[in-house]
Structure formats: C-alpha cells, structure tokens
NUVO-954505 format. One record per atom (N, C-alpha, C): residue number from 1; residue in three letters; atom name; y negated, x negated, z. Coordinates in Angstrom, 2 decimals, m for minus. Layout:
% residues N
+------+------+------+---------+---------+---------+
: resi : resn : name :      py :      px :      pz :
+------+------+------+---------+---------+---------+
:  NUM :  ALA :   CA :       Y :       X :       Z :
...
+------+------+------+---------+---------+---------+
This chain:
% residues 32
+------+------+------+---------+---------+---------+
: resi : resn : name :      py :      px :      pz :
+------+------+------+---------+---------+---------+
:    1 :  UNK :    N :   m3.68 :   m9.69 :   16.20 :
:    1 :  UNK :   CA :   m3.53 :   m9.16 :   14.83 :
:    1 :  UNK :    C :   m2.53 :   m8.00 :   14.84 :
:    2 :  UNK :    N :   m2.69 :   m6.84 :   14.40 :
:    2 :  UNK :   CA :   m2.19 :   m5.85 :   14.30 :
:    2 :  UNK :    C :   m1.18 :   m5.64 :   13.10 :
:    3 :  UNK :    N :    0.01 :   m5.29 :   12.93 :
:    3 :  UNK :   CA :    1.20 :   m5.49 :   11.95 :
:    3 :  UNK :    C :    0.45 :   m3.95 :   10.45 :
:    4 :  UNK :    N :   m0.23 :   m3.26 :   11.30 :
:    4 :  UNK :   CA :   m1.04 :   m2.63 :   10.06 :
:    4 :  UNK :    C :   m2.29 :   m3.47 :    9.35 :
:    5 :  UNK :    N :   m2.94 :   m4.43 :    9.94 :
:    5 :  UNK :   CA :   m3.85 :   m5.11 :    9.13 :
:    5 :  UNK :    C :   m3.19 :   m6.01 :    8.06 :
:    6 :  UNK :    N :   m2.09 :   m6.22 :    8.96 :
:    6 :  UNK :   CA :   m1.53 :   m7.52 :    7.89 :
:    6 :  UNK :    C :   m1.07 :   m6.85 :    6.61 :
:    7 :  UNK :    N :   m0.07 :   m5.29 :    6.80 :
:    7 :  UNK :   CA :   m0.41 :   m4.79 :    5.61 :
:    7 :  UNK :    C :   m1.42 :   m4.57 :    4.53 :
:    8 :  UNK :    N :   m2.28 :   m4.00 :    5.42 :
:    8 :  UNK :   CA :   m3.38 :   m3.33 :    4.22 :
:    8 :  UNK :    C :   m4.23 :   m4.36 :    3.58 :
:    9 :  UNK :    N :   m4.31 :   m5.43 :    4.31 :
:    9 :  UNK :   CA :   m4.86 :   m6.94 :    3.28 :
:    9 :  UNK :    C :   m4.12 :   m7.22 :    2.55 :
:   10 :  UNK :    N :   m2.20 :   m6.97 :    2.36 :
:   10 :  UNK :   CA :   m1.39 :   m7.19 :    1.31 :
:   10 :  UNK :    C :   m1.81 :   m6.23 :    0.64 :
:   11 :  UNK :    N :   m1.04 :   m4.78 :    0.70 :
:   11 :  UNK :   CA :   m1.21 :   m3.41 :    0.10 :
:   11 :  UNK :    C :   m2.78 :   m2.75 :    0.05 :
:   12 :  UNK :    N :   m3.45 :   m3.21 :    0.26 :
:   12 :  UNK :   CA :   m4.52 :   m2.17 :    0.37 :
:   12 :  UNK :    C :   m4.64 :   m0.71 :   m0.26 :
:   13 :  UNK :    N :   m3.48 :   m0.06 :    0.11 :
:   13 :  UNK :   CA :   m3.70 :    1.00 :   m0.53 :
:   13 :  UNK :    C :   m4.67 :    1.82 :   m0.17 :
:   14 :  UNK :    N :   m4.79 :    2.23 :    1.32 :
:   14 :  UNK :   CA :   m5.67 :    3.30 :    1.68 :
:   14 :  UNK :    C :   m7.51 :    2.62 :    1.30 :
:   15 :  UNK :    N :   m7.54 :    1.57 :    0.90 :
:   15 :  UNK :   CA :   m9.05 :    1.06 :    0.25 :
:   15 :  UNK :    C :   m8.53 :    1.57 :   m1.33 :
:   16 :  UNK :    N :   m7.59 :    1.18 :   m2.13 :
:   16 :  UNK :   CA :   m7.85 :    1.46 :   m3.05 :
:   16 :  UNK :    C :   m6.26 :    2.50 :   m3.77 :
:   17 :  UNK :    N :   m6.47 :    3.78 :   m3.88 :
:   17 :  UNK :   CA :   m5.20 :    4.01 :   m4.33 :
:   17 :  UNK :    C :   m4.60 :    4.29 :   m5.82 :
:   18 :  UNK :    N :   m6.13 :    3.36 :   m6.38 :
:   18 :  UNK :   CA :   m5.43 :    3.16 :   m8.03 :
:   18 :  UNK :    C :   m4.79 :    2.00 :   m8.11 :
:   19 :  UNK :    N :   m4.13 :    1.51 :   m7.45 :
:   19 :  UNK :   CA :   m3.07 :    0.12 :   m6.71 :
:   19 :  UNK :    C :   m2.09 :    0.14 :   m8.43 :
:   20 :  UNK :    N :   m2.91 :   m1.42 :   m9.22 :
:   20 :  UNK :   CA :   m1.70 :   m1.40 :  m10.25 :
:   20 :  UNK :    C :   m0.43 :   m1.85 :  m10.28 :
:   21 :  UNK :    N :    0.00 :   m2.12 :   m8.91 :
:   21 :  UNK :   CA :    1.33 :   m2.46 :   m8.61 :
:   21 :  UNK :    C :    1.42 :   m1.96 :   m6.97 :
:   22 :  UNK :    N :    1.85 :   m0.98 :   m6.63 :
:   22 :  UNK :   CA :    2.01 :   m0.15 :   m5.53 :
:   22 :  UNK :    C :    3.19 :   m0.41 :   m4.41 :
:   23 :  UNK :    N :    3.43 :   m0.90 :   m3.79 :
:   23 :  UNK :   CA :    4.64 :   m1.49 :   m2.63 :
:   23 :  UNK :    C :    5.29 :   m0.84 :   m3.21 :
:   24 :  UNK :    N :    6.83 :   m1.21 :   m2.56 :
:   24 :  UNK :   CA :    8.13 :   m0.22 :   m3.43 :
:   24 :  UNK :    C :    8.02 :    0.51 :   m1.69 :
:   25 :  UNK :    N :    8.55 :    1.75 :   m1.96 :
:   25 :  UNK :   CA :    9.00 :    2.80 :   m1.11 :
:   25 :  UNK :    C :    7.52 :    3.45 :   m0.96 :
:   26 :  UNK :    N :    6.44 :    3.42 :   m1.17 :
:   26 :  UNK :   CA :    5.05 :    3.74 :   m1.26 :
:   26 :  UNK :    C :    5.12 :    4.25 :   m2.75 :
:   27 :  UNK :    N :    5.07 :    3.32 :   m3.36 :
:   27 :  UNK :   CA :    5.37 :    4.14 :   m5.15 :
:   27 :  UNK :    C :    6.02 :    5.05 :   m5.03 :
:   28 :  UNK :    N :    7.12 :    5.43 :   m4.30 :
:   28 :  UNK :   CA :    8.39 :    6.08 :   m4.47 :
:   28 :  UNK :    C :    8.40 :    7.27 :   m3.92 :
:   29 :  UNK :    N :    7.02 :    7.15 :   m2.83 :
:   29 :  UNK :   CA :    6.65 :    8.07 :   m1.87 :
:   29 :  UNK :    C :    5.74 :    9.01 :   m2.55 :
:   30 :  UNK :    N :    4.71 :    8.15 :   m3.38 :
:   30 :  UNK :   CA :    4.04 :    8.89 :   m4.71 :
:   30 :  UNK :    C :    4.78 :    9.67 :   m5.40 :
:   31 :  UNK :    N :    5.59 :    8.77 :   m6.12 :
:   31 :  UNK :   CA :    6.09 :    9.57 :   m7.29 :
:   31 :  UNK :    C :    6.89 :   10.45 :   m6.79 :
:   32 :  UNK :    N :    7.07 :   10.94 :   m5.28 :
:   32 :  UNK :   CA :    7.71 :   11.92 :   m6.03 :
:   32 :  UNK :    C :    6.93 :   12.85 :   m5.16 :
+------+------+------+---------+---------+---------+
C-alpha cells in the first residue's frame, strides 16, 4: 500500500476538486 493511496481514498482531491471540506494545508494551498 502506497502512503499516496491511503491519502487520496481519505482526500480524494485529485478525483474530485469540488472537495466540500478540503484537508487543511491543501485548502490553504488553494486559497491562496
């Protein structure tokens, strides 16, 4: 198991990036 799968089954951002609650430091990376 790869430490990026285990993310993106939590975060899935790069499947979906209308994410209505976005990891913190990822939001943060968005917004700005």
């Amino acid at each position: 198991l790869q430490p990026g799968f285990e993310i993106e089954e939590k975060v899935p951002v790069k499947t979906n990036t209308t994410i209505p609650v976005p990891p913190v430091g990822m939001k943060d990376d968005l917004d700005r």
